[in-house]
Each structure stands twice: as C-alpha cells, then as structure tokens.
C-alpha positions as CSV (number, residue, x, y, z in Angstrom):
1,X,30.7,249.9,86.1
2,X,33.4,247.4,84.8
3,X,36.1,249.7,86.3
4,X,33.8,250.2,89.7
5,X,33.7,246.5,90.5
6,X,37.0,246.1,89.5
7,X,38.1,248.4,92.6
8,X,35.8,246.9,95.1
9,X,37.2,243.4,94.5
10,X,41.0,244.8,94.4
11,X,40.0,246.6,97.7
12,X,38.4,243.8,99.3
13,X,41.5,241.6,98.4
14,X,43.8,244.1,100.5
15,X,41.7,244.3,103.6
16,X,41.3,240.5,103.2
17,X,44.7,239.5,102.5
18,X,46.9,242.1,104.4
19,X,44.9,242.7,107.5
20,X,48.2,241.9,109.1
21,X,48.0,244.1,112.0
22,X,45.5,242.1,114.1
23,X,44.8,242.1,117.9
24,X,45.9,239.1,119.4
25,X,44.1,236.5,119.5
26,X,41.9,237.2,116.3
27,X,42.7,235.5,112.7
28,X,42.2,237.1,109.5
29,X,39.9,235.1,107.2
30,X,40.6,234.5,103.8
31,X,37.7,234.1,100.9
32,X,36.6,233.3,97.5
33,X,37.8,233.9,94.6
34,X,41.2,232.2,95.5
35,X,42.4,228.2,94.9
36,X,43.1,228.0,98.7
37,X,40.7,226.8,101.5
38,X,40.9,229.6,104.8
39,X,40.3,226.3,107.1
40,X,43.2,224.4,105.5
41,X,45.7,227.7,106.1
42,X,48.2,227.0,109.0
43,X,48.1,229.6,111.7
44,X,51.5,229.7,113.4
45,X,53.2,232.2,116.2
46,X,56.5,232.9,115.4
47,X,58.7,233.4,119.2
48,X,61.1,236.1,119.9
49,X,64.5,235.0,120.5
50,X,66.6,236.5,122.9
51,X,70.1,235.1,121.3
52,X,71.1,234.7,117.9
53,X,71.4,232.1,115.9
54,X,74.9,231.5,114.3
55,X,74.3,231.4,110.5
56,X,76.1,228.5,109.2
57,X,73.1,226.6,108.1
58,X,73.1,223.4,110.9
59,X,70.5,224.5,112.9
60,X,71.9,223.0,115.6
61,X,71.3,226.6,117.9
62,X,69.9,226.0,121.1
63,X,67.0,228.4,119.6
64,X,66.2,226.2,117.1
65,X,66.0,223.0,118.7
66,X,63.8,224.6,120.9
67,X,61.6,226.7,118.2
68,X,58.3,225.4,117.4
69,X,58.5,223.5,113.7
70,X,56.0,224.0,110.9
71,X,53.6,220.4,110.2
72,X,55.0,218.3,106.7
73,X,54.8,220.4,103.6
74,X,51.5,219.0,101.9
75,X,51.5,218.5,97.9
76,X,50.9,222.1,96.5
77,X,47.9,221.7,94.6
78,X,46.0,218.7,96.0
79,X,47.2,218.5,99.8
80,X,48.2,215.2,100.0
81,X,51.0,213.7,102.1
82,X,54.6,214.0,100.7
83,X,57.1,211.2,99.8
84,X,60.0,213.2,101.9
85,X,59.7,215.0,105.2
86,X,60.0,219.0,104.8
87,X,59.7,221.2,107.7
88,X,60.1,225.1,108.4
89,X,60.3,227.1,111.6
90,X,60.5,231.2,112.2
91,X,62.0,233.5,115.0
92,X,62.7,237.0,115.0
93,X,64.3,240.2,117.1
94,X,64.5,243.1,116.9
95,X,67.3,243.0,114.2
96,X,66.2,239.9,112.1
97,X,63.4,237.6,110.8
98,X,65.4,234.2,110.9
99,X,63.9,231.2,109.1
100,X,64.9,227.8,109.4
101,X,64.0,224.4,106.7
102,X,64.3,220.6,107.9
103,X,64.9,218.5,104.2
104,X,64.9,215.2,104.2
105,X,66.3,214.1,101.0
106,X,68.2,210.8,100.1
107,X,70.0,211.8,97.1
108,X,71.2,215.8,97.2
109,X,71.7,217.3,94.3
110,X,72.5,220.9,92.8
111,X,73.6,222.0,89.5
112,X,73.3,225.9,89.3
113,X,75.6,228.5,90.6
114,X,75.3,231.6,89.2
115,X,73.4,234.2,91.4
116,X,69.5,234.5,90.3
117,X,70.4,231.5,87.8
118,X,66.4,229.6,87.7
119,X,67.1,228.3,91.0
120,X,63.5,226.4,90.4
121,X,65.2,223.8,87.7
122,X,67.4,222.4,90.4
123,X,65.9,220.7,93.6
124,X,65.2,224.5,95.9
125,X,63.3,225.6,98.9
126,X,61.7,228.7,98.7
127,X,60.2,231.5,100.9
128,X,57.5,234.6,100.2
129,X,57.4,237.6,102.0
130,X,53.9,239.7,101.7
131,X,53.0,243.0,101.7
132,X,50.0,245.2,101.2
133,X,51.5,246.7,97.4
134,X,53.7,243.5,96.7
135,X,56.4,240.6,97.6
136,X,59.5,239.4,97.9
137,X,60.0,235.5,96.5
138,X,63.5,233.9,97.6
139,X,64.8,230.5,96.1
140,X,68.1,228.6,97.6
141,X,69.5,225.3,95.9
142,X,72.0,222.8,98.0
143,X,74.7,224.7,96.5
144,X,73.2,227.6,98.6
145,X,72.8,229.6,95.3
146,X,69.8,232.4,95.2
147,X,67.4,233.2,93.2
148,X,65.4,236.8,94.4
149,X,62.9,239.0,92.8
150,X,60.8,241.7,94.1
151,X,57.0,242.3,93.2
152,X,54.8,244.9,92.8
153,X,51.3,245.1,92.0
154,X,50.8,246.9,88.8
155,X,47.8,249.4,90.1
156,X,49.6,250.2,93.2
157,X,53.5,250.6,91.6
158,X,52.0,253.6,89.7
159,X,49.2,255.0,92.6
160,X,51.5,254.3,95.4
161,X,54.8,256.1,93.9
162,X,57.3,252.9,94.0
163,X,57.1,254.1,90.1
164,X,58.6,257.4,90.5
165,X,61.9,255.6,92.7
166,X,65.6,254.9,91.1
167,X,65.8,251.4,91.7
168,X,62.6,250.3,90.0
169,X,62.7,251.5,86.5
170,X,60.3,249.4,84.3
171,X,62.5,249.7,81.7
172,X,65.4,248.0,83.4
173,X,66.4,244.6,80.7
174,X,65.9,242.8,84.1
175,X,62.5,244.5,85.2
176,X,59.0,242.6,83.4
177,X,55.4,241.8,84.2
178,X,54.2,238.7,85.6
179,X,50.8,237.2,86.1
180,X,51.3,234.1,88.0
181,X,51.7,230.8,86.7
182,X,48.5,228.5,87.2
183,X,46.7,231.2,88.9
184,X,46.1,234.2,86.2
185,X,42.7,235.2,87.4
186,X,43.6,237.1,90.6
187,X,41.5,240.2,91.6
188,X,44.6,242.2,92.3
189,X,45.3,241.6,88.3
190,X,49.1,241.6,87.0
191,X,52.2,242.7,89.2
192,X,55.8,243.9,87.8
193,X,59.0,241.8,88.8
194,X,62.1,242.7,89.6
195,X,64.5,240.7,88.9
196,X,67.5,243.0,89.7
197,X,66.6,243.5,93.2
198,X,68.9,241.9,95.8
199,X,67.7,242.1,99.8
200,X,69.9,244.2,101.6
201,X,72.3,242.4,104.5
202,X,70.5,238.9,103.7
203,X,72.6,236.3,105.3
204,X,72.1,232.8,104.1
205,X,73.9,229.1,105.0
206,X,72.9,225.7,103.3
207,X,74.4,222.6,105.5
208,X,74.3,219.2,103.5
209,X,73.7,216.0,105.7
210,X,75.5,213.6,103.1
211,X,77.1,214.0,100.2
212,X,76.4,216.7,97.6
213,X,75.8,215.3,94.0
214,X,76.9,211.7,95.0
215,X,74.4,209.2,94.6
216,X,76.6,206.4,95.4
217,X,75.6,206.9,99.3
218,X,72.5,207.6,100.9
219,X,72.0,211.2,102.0
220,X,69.8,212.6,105.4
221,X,69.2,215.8,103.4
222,X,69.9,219.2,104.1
223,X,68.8,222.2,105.9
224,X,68.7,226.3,105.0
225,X,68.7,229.1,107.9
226,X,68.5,232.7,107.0
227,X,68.3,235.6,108.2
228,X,67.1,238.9,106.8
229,X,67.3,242.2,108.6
230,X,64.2,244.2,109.3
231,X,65.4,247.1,107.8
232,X,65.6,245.5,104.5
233,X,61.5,244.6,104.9
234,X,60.8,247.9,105.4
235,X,59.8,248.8,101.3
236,X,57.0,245.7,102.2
237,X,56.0,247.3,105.1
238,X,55.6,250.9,103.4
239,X,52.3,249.9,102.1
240,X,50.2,249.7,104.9
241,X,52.8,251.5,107.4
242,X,53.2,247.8,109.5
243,X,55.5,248.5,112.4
244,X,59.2,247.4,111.6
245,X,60.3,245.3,113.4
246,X,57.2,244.0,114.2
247,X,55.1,244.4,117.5
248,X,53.7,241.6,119.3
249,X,50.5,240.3,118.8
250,X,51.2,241.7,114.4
251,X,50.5,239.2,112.0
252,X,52.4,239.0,108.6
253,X,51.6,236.5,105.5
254,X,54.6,233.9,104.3
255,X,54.7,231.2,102.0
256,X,57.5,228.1,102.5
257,X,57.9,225.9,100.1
258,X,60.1,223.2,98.3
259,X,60.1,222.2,94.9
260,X,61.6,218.7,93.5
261,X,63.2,218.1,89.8
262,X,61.7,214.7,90.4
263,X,57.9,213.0,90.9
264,X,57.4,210.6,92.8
265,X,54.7,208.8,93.2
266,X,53.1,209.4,90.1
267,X,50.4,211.9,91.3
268,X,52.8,214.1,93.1
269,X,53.1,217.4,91.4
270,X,56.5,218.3,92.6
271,X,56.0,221.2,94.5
272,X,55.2,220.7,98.3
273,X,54.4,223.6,100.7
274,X,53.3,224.5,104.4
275,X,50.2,225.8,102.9
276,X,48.5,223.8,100.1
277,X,47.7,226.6,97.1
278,X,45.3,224.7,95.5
279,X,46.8,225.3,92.4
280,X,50.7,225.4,90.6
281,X,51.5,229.0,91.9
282,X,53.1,230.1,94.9
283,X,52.4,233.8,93.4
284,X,49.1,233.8,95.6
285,X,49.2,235.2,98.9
286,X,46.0,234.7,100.1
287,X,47.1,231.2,100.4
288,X,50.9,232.3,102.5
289,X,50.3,231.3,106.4
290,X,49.7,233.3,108.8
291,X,52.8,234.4,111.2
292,X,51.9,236.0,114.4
293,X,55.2,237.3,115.8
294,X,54.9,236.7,119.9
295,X,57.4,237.1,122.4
C-alpha cells in the first residue's frame, strides 16, 4: 500500500510539475505538498529573437533593451522585498536559450576561480533548467567562474535507462546523491548529481559595472548573459519527448536566482529569487516560473 501511494504522489508530481507542453493560453497549476504558493509563481513569455545577441556579458544588444525583464527577485523563503535590485530576462531561437541578469551591487566581489569551485560561497547568480526525469543547476560568480551539476531523479535514472549510459556512472568520485537542502520531504524522493557534467557549447560573459574586489569606490553591479544551445537541452527534454527547440505556445519550468555572502537587513536570508521557494532550497521545481516561449 506504502509503495502504491508512493507512486501516485510521484506520478501526480510529474503531470503537475512538468505539464510543460500546454496550449497557449492555459497555465499549469502547481499544488500541495510543496513550500511554494501557485498564485505567487511568475508566469512569463519568453520572445523569439530574430538576431543574436553578442555574448560579451553588457547586455547592451538592441534585443535586450528591448526584451521584457523579470519583476525584483523577492527574498527566497519569505517573499519580501530585497535590499538590491536583481533582474532576469529570457529569449530564444532556434539555436539558443539566451538568459540575461541585471545586479545591482555597490561593492563587487569574487574570490573563486577554479571551474565547479562552490561557486555559492562567493556572491553568484544562478539558473535551473527542469525536466520531467531531472535538472540542470548553473552558478556564475563576478569572476565569471561556473559552477554546473546535472540531476536525476533516483526512480527515474534507473526506470528511464540514463543508468545504463557512459557518462553517468554512479560510481564516478564526482557522481553522489542529493536530497535538497531545506526541502527533504519531496514526493519525487532523492535525485543523483553529477557533478562531472559540463553543458555542451555553453557560452557565458560576466561584465562588471565598477570595480571588481575594490571597495574603495562605489560599484553599479554587474550583469551575466548566456547562452546555451538547444541541442545541449536535449537529455532534459528526453523525458517527456518536449520538442527541441521549443514550439510556440510550449512552456518549460526555470528557476533564477542570486545568492549574497552578506545579510542585510537582519531578516534577509541571503538568497533572493524570481520565484519565492518558500523555503532555503532552489532544488524544488515546482516552485521554478513558468516560461512560455512565444514568437
């Protein structure tokens, strides 16, 4: 019986969660058992873009000054207004998903520089991709050093073969499980990271407005564009065979975030984000917007 409802609630997570193909015009709904409220998750429609952006992080494109920005990140866990501005926008073609971040920040700073060094120690912006068996989390610092890891849900790594492929061997020093942070209840139970896992043909530019580790001055902040080919979302999109690149009118989940080294005021947790989780986890995405690609 345990193992029955177990299955239903897994099941009613997917259809729930990663109803992505919708017809346009209709929202997918998100319920209980999850920290986040489905009236408080933003709904936003991502436009095509006939030119490219040049990747050099300034975002000072045509396409982006034009391109319709996210609302302030909200504290992650309670809501509330931020100290600092933060602000993310998404296009896409038929080549790319681009995504852009506005950060106003006074002081810059950035410490690490070793590829997939904890990223999350040093002041980072951070994006989530969802799919219907997993996700892919991305961290960038001002230094416009990554952090990537790829993950799977346990129940559908082994039923859904990703098991039986070369590049994900659970033995691998660098592969391990994972069961959130603050949220450790989920339905979906515990998923398998991989840490090893780099995305194919990302490109990626960080452009500081100031002065990088100089407190001395004041700073405007800094801002992130990337770009990340379809083709490399295609293992995501495996799951629930999503069209690749998308079609218009298709609806993905994606989670933007930003998470500070400092606190301030006192009740700010730190971590600010598009979507408020509810909780200290970015690992739920139930809670990731909702990004209808249009043209």
């Amino acid at each position: 019986m345990k193992r029955t409802l177990y299955w239903i609630i897994a099941a009613l997570s997917i259809v729930v969660i990663f109803g992505f193909i919708t017809a346009e015009g209709e929202w997918p709904a998100v319920q209980s058992p999850f920290p986040c409220n489905d009236a408080d998750i933003p709904r936003y429609q991502a436009a095509y873009t006939k030119q490219k952006p040049v990747i050099d992080g300034k975002l000072n494109d045509a396409v982006w000054k034009n391109a319709l920005r996210s609302a302030p990140f909200r504290d992650l866990i309670k809501g509330t207004k931020t100290l600092l501005d933060t602000r993310a926008a998404v296009i896409w073609d038929e080549e790319f998903l681009y995504i852009a971040y506005w950060i106003e920040e006074p002081d810059v700073k950035a410490t690490l520089k070793e590829r997939d060094a904890p990223i999350y120690n040093d002041n980072d912006v951070e994006l989530f991709i969802a799919g219907s068996d997993g996700y892919y989390e991305f961290e960038i610092n001002a230094y416009s050093t990554i952090y990537e890891v790829l993950f799977f849900w346990e129940q559908e790594f082994t039923r859904k073969g990703y098991a039986q492929m070369a590049e994900f061997n659970r033995n691998d020093p660098k592969a391990r499980e994972f069961n959130g942070v603050g949220f450790k209840t989920h339905p979906r139970g515990k998923r398998i990271g991989f840490w090893n896992w780099d995305f194919p043909g990302l490109e990626k530019a960080v452009f500081v407005e100031g002065t990088l580790n100089d407190h001395r001055d004041k700073d405007k902040g800094w801002t992130v564009e990337l770009a990340l080919p379809w083709k490399g979302l295609e293992l995501l999109a495996k799951g629930d065979g999503r069209s690749v690149p998308p079609k218009p009118g298709d609806t993905w989940r994606m989670d933007f975030s930003r998470f500070n080294t400092y606190k301030a005021p006192q009740d700010d947790s730190g971590g600010w984000a598009w979507s408020s989780h509810g909780v200290w986890d970015s690992h739920v995405p139930e809670c990731f917007p909702f990004i209808r690609f249009v043209e």
